[in-house]
C-alpha positions as CSV (number, residue, x, y, z in Angstrom):
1,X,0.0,0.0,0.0
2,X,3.2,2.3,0.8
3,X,4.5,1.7,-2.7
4,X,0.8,2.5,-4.5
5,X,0.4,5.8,-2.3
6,X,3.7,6.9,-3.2
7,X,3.3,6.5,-6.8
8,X,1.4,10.2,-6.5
9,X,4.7,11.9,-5.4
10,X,6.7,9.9,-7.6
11,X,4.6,11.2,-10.7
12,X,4.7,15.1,-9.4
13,X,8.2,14.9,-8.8
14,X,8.8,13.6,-12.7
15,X,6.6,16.6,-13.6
16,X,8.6,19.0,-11.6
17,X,11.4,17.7,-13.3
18,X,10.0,18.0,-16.7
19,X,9.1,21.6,-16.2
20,X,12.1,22.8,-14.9
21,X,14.4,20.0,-17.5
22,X,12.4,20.1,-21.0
23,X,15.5,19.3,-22.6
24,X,17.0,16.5,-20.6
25,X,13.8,14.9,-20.4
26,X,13.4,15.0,-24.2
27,X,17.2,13.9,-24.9
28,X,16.7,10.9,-22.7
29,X,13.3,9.5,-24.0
30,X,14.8,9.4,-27.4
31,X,17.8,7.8,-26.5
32,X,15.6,5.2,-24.3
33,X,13.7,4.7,-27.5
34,X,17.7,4.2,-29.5
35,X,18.7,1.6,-27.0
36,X,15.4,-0.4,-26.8
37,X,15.9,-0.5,-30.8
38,X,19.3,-1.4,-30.3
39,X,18.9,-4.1,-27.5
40,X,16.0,-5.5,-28.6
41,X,15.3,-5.2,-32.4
42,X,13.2,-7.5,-32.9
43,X,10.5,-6.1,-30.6
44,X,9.9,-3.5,-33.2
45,X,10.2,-5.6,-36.3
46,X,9.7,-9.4,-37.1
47,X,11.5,-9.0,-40.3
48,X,14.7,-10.8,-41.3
49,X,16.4,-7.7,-42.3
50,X,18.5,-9.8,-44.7
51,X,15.3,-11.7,-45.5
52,X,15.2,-10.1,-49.2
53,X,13.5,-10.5,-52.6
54,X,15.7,-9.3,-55.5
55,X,12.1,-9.3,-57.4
56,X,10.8,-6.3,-55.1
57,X,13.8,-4.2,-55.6
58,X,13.9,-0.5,-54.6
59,X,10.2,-0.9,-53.8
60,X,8.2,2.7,-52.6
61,X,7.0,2.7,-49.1
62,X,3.4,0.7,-48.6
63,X,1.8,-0.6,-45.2
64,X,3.3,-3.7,-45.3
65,X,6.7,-2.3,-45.6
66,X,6.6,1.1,-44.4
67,X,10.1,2.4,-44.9
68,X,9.8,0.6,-48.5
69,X,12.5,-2.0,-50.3
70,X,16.1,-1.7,-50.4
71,X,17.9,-2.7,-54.2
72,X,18.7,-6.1,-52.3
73,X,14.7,-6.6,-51.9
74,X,15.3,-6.4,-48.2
75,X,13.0,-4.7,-46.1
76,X,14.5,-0.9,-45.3
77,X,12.5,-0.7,-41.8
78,X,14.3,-3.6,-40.8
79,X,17.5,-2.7,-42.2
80,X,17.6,0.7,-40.4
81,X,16.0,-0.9,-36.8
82,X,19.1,-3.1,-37.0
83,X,21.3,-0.4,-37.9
84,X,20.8,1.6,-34.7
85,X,22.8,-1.3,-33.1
86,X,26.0,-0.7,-35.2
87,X,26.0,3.0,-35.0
88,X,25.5,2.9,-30.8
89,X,28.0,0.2,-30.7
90,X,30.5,2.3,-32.7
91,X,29.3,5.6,-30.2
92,X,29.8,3.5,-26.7
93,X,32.9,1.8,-27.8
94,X,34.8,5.1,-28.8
95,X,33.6,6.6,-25.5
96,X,34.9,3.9,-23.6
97,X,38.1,4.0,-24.8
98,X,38.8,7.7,-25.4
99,X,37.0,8.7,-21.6
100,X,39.2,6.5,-20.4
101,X,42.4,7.7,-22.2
102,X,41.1,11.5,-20.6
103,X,40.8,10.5,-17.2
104,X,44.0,8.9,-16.8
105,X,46.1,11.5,-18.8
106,X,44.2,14.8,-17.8
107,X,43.8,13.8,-14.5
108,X,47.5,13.1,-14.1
109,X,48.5,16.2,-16.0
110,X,46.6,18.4,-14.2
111,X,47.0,17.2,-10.4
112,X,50.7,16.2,-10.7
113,X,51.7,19.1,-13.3
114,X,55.5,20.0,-14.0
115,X,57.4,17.5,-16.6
116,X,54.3,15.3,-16.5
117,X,51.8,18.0,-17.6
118,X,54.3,19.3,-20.4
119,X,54.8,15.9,-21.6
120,X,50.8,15.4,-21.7
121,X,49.9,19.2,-23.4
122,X,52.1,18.8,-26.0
123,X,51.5,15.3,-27.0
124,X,47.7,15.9,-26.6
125,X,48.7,19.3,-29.5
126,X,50.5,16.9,-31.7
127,X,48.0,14.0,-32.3
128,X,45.0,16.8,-32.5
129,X,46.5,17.8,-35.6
130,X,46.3,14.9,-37.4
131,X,42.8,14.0,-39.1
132,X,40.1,11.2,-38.4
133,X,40.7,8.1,-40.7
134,X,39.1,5.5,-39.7
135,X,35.9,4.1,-37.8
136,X,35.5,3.3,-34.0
137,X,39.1,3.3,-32.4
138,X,40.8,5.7,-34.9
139,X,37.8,8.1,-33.8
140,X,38.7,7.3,-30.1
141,X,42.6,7.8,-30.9
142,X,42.0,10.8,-32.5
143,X,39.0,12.5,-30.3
144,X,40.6,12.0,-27.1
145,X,42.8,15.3,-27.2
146,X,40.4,17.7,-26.3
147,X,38.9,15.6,-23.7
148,X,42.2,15.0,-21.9
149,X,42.3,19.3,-21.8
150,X,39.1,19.6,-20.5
151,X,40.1,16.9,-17.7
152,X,43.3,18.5,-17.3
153,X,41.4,22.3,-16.5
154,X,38.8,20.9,-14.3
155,X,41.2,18.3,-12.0
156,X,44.0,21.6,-11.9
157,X,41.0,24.2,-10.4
158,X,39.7,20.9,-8.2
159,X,42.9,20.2,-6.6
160,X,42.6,23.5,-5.4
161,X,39.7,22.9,-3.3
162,X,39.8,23.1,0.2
163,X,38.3,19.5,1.1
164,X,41.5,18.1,-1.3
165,X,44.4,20.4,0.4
166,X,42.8,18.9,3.8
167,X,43.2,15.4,2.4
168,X,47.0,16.0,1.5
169,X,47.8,18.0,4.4
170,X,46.4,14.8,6.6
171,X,48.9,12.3,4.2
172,X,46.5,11.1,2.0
173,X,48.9,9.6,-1.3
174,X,48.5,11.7,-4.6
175,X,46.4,8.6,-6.2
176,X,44.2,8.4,-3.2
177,X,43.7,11.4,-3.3
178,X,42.9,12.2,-7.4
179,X,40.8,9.0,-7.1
180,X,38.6,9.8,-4.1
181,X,38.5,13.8,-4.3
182,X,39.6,15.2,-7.4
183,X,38.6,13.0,-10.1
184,X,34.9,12.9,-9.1
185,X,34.8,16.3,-9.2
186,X,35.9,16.9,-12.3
187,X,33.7,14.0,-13.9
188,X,30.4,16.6,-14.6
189,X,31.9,18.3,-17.3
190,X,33.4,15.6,-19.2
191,X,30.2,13.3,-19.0
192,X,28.2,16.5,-20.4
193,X,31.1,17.0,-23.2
194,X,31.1,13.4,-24.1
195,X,27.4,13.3,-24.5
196,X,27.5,15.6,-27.5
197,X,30.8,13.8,-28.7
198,X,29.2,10.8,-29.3
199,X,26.9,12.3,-31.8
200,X,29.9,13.3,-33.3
201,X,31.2,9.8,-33.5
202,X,27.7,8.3,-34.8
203,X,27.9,11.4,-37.9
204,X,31.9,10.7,-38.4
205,X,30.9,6.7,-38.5
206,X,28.2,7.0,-41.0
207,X,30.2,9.8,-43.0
208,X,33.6,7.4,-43.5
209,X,31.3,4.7,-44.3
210,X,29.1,6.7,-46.7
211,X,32.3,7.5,-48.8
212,X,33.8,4.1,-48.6
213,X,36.2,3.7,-45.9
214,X,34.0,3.0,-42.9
215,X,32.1,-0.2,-42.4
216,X,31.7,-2.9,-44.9
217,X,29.1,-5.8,-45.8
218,X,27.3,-7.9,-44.3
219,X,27.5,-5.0,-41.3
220,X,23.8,-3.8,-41.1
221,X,24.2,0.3,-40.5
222,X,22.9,3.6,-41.4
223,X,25.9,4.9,-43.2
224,X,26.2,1.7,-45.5
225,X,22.6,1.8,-46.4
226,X,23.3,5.6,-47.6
227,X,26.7,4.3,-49.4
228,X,24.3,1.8,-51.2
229,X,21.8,4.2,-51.9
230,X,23.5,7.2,-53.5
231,X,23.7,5.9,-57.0
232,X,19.7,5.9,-56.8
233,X,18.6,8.4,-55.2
234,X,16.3,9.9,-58.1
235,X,14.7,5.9,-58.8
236,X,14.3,5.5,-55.3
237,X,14.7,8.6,-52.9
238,X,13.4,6.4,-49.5
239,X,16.8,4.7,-49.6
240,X,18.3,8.1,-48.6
241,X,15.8,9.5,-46.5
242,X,15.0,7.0,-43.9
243,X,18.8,5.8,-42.9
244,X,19.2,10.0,-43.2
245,X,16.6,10.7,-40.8
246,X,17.5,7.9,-38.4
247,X,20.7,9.1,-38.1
248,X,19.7,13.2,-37.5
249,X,17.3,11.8,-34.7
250,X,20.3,9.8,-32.8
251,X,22.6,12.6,-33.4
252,X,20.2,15.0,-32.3
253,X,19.5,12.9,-29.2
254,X,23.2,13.3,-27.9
255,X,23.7,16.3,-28.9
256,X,20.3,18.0,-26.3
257,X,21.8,15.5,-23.8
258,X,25.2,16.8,-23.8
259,X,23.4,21.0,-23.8
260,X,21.2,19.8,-21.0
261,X,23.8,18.3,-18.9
262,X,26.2,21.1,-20.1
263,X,23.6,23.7,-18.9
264,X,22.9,21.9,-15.5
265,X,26.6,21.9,-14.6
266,X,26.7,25.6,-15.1
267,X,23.7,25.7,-12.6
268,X,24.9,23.9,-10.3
């Protein structure tokens, strides 16, 4: 009975948090709605999407195929549904590995300074230069630069705190200490700057393998569906416009969940 009657205040607080969060509320149900797609495709399709009939090739959109035919004869709602797998894959991989990379090497940097931080700064100004090339960990190798800054800034004006100086001046060990009072601190604006990154990474995926040099067959994703598709875009426009829009929606998901976070940081 507890759990029913508290349901009430449950619901006003989500309201509350709606009003006052527009944004992050709206960033989260469509990424909620990515995930479940990504998780658990077929939930939202019974289609084989490599089930295909070369006699309904490039097939408009009808009811019983709603995102139409691709030139295969496979069914294009399928096709994109299990695309969103590969593209969030590609996303959460890359943030893995380049968060990762920024944590160690801006935290260092900016708590233990002096040779260290030199060493870091000017390594982290080299490999910025060079372009991205390639899909997943090229984009972590080469998008972890400005992270590792923004670490760097935010662990060098938290060690300053007075919480962390009272933790040295009582003994506490340098990684005891940027583990249990710095680092946390400094976590906020990285976790609203990766947000948007990894609509970067979904865009720079797609793009690579949209001009060839990305992902290849039998990989099911959105930017191999537009690399099939740009030869016939006048015969069949859906091919372009369905994997097109998938991919603005996802990209537009991170990208309000890393200004929401970004502007709740600021708040707080």
């Amino acid at each position: 009975m507890s759990e029913v009657a508290g349901l009430p205040r449950l619901r006003d607080r989500l309201r509350e948090r709606a009003s006052r969060e527009p944004m992050l509320v709206v960033a989260v149900s469509m990424l909620t709605l990515l995930v479940a797609l990504a998780m658990v495709p077929g939930a939202f399709t019974r289609t084989d999407p490599r089930a295909c009939d070369l006699d309904r090739s490039r097939e408009p959109p009808s009811l019983d195929h709603p995102f139409g035919i691709d030139t295969l004869g496979c069914d294009y709602l399928a096709q994109t549904i299990y695309g969103t797998r590969t593209s969030l894959s590609v996303a959460v991989l890359t943030l893995v590995v380049t968060v990762s990379v920024a944590l160690l090497f801006g935290g260092l940097a900016g708590y233990r300074g002096g040779w260290l931080d030199t060493v870091v700064s000017r390594t982290t100004d080299a490999w910025a230069s060079v372009p991205l090339l390639q899909v997943s960990l090229v984009l972590a190798l080469f998008g972890w630069p400005a992270m590792v800054r923004l670490v760097r800034s935010s662990v060098m004006t938290s060690a300053g705190r007075d919480h962390v100086l009272a933790a040295r001046a009582l003994g506490a060990g340098s990684w005891r200490v940027l583990r249990r009072h710095v680092l946390p601190l400094s976590v906020r604006p990285l976790v609203a700057y990766a947000s948007g990154f990894a609509g970067v990474v979904i865009a720079a995926e797609a793009t690579l393998t949209y001009i060839g040099t990305g992902l290849q067959l039998p990989t099911i994703s959105w930017g191999i569906m537009l690399f099939r598709a740009q030869d016939r875009v006048t015969q069949a426009p859906h091919l372009i416009v369905f994997p097109a829009l998938a991919l603005t929606f996802t990209v537009l998901a991170f990208v309000l969940l890393g200004e929401a976070l970004r502007r709740r940081s600021r708040a707080s």
